[in-house]
C-alpha positions as CSV (number, residue, x, y, z in Angstrom):
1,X,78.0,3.9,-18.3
2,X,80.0,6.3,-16.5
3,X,83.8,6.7,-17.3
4,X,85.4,5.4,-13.8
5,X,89.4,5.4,-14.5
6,X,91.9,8.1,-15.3
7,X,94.3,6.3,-16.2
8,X,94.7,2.3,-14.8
9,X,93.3,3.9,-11.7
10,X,89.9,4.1,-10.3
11,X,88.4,7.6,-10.2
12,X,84.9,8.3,-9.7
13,X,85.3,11.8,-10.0
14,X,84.6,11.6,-13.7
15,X,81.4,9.9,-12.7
16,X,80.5,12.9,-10.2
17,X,81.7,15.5,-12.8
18,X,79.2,14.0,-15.5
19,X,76.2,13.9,-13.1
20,X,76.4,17.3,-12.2
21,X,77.0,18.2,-15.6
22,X,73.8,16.4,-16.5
23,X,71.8,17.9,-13.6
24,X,72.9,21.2,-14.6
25,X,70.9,20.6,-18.0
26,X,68.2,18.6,-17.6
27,X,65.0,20.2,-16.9
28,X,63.0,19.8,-13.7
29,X,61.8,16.3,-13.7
30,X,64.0,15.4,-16.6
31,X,65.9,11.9,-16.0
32,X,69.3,10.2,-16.1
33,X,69.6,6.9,-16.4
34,X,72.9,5.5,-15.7
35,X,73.9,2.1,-16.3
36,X,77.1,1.1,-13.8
37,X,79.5,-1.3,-12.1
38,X,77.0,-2.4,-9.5
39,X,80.7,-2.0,-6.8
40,X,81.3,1.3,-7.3
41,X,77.9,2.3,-5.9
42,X,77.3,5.8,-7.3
43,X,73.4,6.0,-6.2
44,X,74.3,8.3,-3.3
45,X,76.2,10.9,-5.7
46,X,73.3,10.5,-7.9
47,X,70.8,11.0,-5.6
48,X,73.1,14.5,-3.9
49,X,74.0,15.7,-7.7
50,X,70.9,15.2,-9.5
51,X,67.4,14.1,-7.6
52,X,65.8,11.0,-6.6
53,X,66.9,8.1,-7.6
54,X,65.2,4.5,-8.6
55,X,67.1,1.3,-9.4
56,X,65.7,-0.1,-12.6
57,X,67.5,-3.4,-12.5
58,X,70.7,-4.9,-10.6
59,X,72.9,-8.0,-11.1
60,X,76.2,-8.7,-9.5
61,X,78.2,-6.8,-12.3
62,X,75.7,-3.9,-13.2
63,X,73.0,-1.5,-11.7
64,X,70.7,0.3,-13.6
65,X,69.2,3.7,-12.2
66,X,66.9,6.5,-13.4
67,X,67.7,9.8,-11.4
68,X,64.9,12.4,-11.3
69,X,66.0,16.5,-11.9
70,X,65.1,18.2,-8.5
C-alpha cells in the first residue's frame, strides 16, 4: 500500500518514487503487486514506471494490481 500523503496532503509522488524504485530492481518479468486506494488510480504510473499491469481484484475502497518488469 503505497504511502500517498506528505504531510495532511495528498502526494502521489511517493507512490511514483516507489514504483520506479521497484522497477529499477526487479528482474525482467519480476512483479509488483500493489494494493491501493482504488481513487487515486495509480495503474497508469504503474503501467509507465514498471510494465504491464493486471488488476487482481477491486472494490470501491481498494484495487489490487500485479505490474509485470518490462
Amino acid at each position: 500500500n503505497p504511502p500517498f500523503h506528505r504531510g495532511a496532503a495528498i502526494d502521489e509522488t511517493i507512490a511514483r518514487h516507489l514504483f520506479a524504485d521497484a522497477a529499477r530492481v526487479l528482474r525482467p518479468g519480476g512483479e509488483l503487486w500493489t494494493v491501493w486506494n482504488s481513487v487515486l488510480r495509480y495503474r497508469p504510473s504503474l503501467e509507465k514506471l514498471v510494465g504491464p499491469t493486471r488488476q487482481i481484484a477491486r472494490t470501491p475502497k481498494f484495487t489490487v494490481t500485479a505490474s509485470t518488469r518490462r
